[in-house]
C-alpha positions as CSV (number, residue, x, y, z in Angstrom):
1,X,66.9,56.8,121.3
2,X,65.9,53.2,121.5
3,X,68.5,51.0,121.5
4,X,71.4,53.4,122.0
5,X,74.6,51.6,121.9
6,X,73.7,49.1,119.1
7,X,73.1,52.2,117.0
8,X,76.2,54.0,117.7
9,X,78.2,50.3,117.3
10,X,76.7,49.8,114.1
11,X,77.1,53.6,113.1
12,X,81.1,53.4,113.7
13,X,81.1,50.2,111.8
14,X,79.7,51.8,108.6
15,X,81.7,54.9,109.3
16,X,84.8,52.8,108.8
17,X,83.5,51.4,105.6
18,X,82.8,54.8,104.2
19,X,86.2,56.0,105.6
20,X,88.3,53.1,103.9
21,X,90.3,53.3,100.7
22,X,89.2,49.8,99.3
23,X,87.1,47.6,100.0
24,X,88.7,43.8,100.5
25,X,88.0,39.9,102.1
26,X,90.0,41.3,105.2
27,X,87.1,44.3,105.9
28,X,84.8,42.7,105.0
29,X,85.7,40.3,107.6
30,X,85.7,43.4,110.0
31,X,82.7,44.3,109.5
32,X,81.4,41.2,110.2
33,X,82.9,40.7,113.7
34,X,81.8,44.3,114.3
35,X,78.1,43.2,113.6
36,X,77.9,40.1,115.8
37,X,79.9,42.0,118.6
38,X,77.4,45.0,118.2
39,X,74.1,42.4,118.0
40,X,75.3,40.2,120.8
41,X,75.5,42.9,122.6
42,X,72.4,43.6,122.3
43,X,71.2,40.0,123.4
44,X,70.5,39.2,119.9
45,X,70.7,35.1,120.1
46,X,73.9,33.7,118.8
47,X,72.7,31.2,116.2
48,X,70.7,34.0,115.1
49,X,73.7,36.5,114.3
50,X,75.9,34.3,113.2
51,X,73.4,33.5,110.2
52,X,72.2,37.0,109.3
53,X,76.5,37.9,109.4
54,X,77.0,35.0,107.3
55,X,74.5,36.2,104.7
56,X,76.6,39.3,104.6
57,X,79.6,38.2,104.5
58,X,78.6,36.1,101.1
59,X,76.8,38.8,99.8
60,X,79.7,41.8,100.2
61,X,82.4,38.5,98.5
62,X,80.4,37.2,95.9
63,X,77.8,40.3,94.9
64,X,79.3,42.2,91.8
65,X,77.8,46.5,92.7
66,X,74.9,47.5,90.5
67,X,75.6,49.8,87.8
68,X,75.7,53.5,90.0
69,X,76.7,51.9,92.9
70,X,80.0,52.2,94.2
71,X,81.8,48.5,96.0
72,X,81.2,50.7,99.7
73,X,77.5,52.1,98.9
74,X,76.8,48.7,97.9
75,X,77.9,46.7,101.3
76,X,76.2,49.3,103.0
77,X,72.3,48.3,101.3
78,X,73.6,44.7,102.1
79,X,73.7,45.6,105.7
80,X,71.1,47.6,105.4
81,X,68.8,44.8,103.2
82,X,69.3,41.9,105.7
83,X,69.3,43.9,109.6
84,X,65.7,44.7,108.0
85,X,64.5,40.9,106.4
86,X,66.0,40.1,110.3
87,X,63.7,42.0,111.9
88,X,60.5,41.2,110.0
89,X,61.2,42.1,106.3
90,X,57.8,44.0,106.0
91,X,55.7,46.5,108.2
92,X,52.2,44.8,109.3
93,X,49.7,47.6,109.9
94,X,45.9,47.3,111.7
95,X,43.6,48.4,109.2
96,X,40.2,49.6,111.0
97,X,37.8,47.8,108.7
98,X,34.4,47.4,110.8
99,X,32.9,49.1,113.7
100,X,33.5,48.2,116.3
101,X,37.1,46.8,115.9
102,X,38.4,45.1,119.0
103,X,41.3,44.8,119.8
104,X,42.2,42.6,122.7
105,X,45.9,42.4,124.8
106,X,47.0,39.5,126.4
107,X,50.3,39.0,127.9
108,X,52.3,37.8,131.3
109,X,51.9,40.2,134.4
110,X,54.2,43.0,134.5
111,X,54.3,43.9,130.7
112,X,52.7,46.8,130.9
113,X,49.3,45.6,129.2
114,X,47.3,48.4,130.6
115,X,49.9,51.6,129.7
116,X,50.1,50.1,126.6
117,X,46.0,50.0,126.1
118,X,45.8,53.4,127.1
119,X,48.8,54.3,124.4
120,X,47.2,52.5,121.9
121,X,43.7,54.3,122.6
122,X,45.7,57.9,122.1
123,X,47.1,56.7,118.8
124,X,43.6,55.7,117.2
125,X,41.9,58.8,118.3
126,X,44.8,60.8,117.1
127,X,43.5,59.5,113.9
128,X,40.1,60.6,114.4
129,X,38.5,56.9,115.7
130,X,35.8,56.8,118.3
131,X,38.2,55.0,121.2
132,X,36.7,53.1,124.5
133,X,39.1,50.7,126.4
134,X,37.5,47.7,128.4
135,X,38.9,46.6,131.2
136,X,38.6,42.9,132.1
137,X,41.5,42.4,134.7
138,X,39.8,41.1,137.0
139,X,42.4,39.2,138.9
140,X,45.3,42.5,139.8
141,X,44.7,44.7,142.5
142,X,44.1,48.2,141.5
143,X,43.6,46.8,137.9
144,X,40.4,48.7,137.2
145,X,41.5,51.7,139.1
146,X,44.5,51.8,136.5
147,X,43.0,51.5,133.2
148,X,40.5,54.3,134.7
149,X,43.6,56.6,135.3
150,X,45.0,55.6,131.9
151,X,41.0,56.2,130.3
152,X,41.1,59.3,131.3
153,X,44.7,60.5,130.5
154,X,43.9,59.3,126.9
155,X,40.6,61.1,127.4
156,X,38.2,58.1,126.4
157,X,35.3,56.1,127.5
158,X,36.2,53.4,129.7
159,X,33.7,50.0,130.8
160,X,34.4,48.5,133.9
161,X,32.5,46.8,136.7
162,X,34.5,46.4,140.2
163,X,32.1,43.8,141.8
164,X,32.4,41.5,138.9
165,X,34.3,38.3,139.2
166,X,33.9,37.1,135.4
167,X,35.5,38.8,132.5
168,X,32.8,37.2,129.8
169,X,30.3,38.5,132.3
170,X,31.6,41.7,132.7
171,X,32.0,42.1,128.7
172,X,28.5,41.4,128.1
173,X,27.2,43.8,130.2
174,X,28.5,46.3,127.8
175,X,27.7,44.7,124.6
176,X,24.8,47.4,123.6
177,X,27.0,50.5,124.2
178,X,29.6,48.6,122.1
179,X,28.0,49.5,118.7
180,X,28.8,53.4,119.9
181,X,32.6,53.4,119.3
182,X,34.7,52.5,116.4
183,X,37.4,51.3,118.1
184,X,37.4,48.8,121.5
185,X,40.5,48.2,123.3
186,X,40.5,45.1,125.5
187,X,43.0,44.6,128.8
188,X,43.2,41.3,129.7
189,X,44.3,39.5,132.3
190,X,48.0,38.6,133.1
191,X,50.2,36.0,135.2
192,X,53.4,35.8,136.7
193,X,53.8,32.5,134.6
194,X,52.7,31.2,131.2
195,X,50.3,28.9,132.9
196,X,47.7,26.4,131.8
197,X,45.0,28.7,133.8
198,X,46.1,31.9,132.1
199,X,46.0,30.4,128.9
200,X,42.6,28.6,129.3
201,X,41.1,32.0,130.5
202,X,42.5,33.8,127.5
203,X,40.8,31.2,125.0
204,X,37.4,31.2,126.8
205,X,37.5,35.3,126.4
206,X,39.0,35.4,123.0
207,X,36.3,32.7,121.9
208,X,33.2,35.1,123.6
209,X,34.6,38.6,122.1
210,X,35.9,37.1,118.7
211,X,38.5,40.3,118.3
212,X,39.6,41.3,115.2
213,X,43.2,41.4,116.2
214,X,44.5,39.8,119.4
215,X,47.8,41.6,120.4
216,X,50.3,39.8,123.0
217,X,52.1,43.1,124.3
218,X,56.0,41.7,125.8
219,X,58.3,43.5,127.5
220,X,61.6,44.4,125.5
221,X,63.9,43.8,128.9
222,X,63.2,39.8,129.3
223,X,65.0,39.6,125.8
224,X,65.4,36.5,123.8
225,X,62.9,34.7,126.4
226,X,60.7,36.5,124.5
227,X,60.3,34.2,121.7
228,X,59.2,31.2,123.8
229,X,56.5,33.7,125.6
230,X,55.5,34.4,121.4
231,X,55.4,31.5,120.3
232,X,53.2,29.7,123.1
233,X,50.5,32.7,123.1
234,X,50.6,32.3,119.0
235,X,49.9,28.7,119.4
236,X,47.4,28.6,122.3
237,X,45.6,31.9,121.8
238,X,45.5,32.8,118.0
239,X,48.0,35.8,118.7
240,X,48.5,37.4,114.9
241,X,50.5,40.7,116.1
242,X,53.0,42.0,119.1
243,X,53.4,44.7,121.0
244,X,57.0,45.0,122.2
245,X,56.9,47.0,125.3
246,X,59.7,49.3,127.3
247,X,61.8,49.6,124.6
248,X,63.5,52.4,125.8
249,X,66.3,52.6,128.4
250,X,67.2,48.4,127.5
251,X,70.2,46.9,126.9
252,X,67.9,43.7,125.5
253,X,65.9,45.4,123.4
254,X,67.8,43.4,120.1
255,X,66.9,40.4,121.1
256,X,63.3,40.6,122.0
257,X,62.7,42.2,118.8
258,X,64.6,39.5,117.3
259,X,63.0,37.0,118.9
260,X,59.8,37.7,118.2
261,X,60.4,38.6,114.4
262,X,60.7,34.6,114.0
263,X,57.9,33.5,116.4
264,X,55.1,33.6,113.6
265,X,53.1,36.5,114.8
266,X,54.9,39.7,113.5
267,X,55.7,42.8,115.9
268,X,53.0,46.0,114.9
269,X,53.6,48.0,117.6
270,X,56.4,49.0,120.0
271,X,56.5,51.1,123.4
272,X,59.3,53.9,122.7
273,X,59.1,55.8,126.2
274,X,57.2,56.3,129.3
275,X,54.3,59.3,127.7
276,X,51.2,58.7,126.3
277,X,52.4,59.1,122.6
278,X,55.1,57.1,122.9
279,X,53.6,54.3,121.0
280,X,54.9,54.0,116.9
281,X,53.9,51.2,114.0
282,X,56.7,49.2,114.0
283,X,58.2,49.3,110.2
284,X,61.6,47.3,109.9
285,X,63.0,49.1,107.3
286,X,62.5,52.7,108.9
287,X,63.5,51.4,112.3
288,X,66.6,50.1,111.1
289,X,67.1,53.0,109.0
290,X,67.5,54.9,112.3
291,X,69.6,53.0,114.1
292,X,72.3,53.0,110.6
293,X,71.5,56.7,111.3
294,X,70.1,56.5,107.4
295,X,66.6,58.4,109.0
296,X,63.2,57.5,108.5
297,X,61.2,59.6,106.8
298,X,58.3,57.9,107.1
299,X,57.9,57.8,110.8
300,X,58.4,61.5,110.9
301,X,55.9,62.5,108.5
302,X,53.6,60.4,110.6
303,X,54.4,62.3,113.7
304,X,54.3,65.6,111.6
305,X,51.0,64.9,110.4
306,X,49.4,64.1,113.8
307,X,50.4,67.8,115.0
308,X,50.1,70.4,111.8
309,X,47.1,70.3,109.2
310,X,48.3,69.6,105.9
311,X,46.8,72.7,104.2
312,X,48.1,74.6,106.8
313,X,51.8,73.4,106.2
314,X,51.7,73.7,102.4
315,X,50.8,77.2,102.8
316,X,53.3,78.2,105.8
317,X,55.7,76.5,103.1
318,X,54.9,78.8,100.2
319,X,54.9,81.8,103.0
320,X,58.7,80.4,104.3
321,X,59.7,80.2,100.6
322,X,58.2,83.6,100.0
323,X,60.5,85.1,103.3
324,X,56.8,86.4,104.5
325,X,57.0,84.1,108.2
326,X,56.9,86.0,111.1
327,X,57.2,84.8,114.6
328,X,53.9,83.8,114.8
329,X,54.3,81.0,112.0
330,X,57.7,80.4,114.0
331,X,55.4,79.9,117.8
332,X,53.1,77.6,115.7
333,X,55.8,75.3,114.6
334,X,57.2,75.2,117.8
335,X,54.6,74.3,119.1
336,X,54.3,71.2,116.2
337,X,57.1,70.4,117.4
338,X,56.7,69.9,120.9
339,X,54.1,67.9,120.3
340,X,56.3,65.6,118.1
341,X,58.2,64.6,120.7
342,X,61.5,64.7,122.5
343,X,63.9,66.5,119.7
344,X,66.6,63.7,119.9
345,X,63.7,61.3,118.6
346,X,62.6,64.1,115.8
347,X,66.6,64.4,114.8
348,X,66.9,60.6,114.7
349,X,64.7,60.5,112.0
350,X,65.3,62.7,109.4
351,X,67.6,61.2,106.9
352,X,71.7,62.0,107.1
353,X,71.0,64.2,110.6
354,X,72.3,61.6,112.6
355,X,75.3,61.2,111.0
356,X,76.5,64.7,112.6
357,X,76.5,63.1,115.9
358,X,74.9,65.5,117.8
359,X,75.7,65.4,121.7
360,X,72.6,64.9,123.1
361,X,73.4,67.3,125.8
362,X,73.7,70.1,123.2
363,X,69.8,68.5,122.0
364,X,68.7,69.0,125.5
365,X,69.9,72.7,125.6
366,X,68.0,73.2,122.3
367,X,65.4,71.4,123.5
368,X,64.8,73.8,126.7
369,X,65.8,76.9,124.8
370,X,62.6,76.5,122.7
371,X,60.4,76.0,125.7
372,X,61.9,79.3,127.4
373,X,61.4,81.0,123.4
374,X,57.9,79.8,123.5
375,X,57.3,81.2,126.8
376,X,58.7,84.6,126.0
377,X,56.4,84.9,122.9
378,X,53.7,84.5,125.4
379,X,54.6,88.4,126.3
380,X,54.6,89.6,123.3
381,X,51.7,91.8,121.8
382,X,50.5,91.1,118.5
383,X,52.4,93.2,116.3
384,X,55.2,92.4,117.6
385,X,54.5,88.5,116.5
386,X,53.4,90.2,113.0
387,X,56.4,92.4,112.6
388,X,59.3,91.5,114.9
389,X,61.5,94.2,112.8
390,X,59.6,96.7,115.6
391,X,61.5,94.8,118.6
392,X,64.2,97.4,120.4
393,X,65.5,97.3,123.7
394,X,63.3,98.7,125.8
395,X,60.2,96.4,124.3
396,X,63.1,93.4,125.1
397,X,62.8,94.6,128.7
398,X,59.5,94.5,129.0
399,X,59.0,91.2,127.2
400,X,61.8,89.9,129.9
401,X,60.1,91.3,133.4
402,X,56.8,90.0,131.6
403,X,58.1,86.3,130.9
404,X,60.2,85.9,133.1
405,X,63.2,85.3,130.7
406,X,66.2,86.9,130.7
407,X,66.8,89.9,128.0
408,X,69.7,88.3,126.3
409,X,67.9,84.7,125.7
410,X,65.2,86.7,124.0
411,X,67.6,88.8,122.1
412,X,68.9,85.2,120.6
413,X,65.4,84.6,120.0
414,X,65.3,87.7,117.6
415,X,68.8,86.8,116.5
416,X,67.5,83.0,115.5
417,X,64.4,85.0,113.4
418,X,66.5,87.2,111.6
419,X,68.8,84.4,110.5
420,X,66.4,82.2,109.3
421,X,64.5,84.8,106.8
422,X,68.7,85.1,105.9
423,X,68.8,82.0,104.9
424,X,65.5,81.8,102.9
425,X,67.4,84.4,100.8
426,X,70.4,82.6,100.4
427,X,67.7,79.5,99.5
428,X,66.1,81.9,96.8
429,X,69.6,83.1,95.9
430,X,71.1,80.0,95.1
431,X,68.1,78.4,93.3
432,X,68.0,75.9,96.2
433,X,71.3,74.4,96.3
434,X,72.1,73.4,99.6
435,X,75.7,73.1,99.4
436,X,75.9,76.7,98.2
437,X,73.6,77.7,101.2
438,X,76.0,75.9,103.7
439,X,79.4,77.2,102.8
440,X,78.0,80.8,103.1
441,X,77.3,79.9,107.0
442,X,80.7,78.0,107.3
443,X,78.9,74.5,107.9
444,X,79.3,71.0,106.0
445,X,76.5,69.0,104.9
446,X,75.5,66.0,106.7
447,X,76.2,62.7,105.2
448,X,74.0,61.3,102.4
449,X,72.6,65.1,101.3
């Protein structure tokens, strides 16, 4: 997941709260170092974490527990309370409110402007927008041939003009087909610098296209140099929102976050991986729900709903709840599900699931079992989807010289059915209570459920 290590520091830090028999000055005091070693870490600035521990600290000494809150529970919401006021307090969302909206990206060279404009594209038309991106770089090489690949792997309308040498130009030749699209995504040009030019440019296009937001996109590895970059473009430009690119696979993730939570422009958007879809709304509280491994719900009902129609769940629900799912119902959520995402991402989210501390080697297997699974269902006939009770072993060998999978990963396939309808029972048994439902197949609830 995005930052990886701070999460697990942070993780073991509350684990040893939850793990201690009291709560006094002298763990507190742990806890604290544990934080600031964990931020810093993570390039958060110094000043900076020594004042969010600080609050903490005063908070866990002086803070007498709500009534229904044990000493422990309550130091953990204090953590949880000020890692999210840190990071922005509240989630600042774009709200389409006029046709067409523009949107317009500015930001140094190397941020990864035009992936991003091509991300953002896929997550408004996910939502059923009317996406075109513009592309006004007219400075890179290979700019326009870019945001054409990017167009089309979003699969919208892109306006471009390679012989043109003026951005305002080049926007205005456009402006009648403009009225066509709900949604206009605008790539700017970058610069290896914040320099007067790059910033005199940006004000001469932002003043002839007027957007309705104007996004600076930075890239999570410069880290805390981030908040300079933020707070000059939210001066010079009008910049009221960032993008916080590359987030993945960054060791300084924490502190261009950070850094840009207290540059005046709050963060919307961040980059979470190298796909298409990798873009998410950035919400502080969910985001640092995930990393305490406390889940956020919210993010993965977003995802959820981008895949499955909502009638369509409610009534594969009642079906599941009803044991009356066959393997076709399990195909279709499989499906769902790879179009969520990587699994590690989906099991990130849901609340307490972290807390198991799933290898994410033992994700991965998971993960490529349910391709193969998928496959295999490929060869299977109809009412064999419908009524998987008919499945023998001679129709397992033909299903395996058909797919291509071997016998016995499609006899777990069966064996994976068969235990799931199980389990409905044992959910209809005992009247949904999950702890019943979990000792009868040996396992231990995770942590908060």
């Amino acid at each position: 997941m995005v930052l990886d290590k701070l999460s697990e520091s942070l993780k073991n830090t509350l684990q040893k709260i939850a793990k201690s028999l009291f709560v006094d000055e002298k763990l507190i005091n742990e806890l604290v170092k544990d934080i600031q070693r964990a931020l810093l870490q993570s390039d958060v600035n110094v000043k900076l974490v020594f004042n969010l521990t600080e609050k903490i600290k005063n908070r866990a000494l002086n803070e007498e527990a709500p009534k229904g809150l044990t000493k422990k529970e309550q130091i953990i919401n204090i953590v949880y309370g000020e890692l999210v006021n840190f990071l922005g307090k509240e989630q600042h969302r774009i709200e389409i409110k006029q046709k067409p909206f523009k949107i317009m990206l500015v930001g140094l060279f190397g941020s990864g402007k035009t992936t991003t404009a091509g991300k953002l594209a896929k997550f408004y038309t996910k939502r059923g927008f009317k996406v075109a991106l513009v592309g006004l770089d007219i400075h890179r090489p290979a700019a326009m041939e870019q945001i054409e690949q990017v167009a089309k792997n979003a699969n919208v309308k892109v306006f471009l003009d390679k012989r043109l040498k003026d951005p305002i130009e080049l926007w205005n030749n456009f402006k009648n087909e403009h009225k066509n699209f709900d949604v206009l995504i605008i790539d700017t040009a970058g610069r290896d610098a914040l320099s007067h030019s790059l910033i005199s440019e940006i004000e001469e296009v932002n003043k002839a296209i007027q957007p309705n937001e104007n996004l600076l996109v930075i890239s999570a590895d410069i880290g805390q140099a981030a908040q300079k970059q933020a707070e000059q473009f939210h001066k010079s430009c009008g910049v009221n929102g960032i993008i916080v690119s590359k987030m993945d696979g960054t060791a300084k993730g924490g502190g261009a976050l950070t850094a840009c939570s207290v540059s005046g422009a709050p963060i919307k958007f961040i980059g979470v991986g190298e796909k298409i879809d990798d873009l998410e709304q950035f919400n502080p509280s969910g985001f640092v729900g995930r990393i305490l491994g406390i889940g956020d719900l919210e993010a993965l009902l977003e995802k959820a709903k981008e895949v499955i129609n909502v009638e369509e769940a409610e009534d594969l629900g009642k079906r599941f709840l009803k044991g009356e799912f066959n393997l076709i119902d399990l195909y279709e959520q499989m499906e769902a599900m790879s179009k969520m995402g990587p699994l590690s991402q989906i099991v990130e989210m849901i609340p307490g699931f972290s807390q198991l501390k799933l290898p994410k080697e033992m994700l991965q297997i998971q993960e490529g079992k349910l391709k193969k699974w998928r496959t295999a269902m490929n060869s299977f006939t109809k009412k064999e989807l419908e009524e998987p009770e008919v499945i023998d072993a001679s129709r397992i060998e033909r299903i395996s010289k058909g797919s291509g999978i071997p016998a016995n990963e499609i006899r777990e396939l069966i064996k994976q059915y068969r235990q799931s309808k199980k389990m409905v029972k044992m959910f209809k048994g005992s009247k949904g209570d999950m702890s019943k439902i979990m000792k009868k197949f040996g396992g231990k609830l995770p942590m908060g459920m």
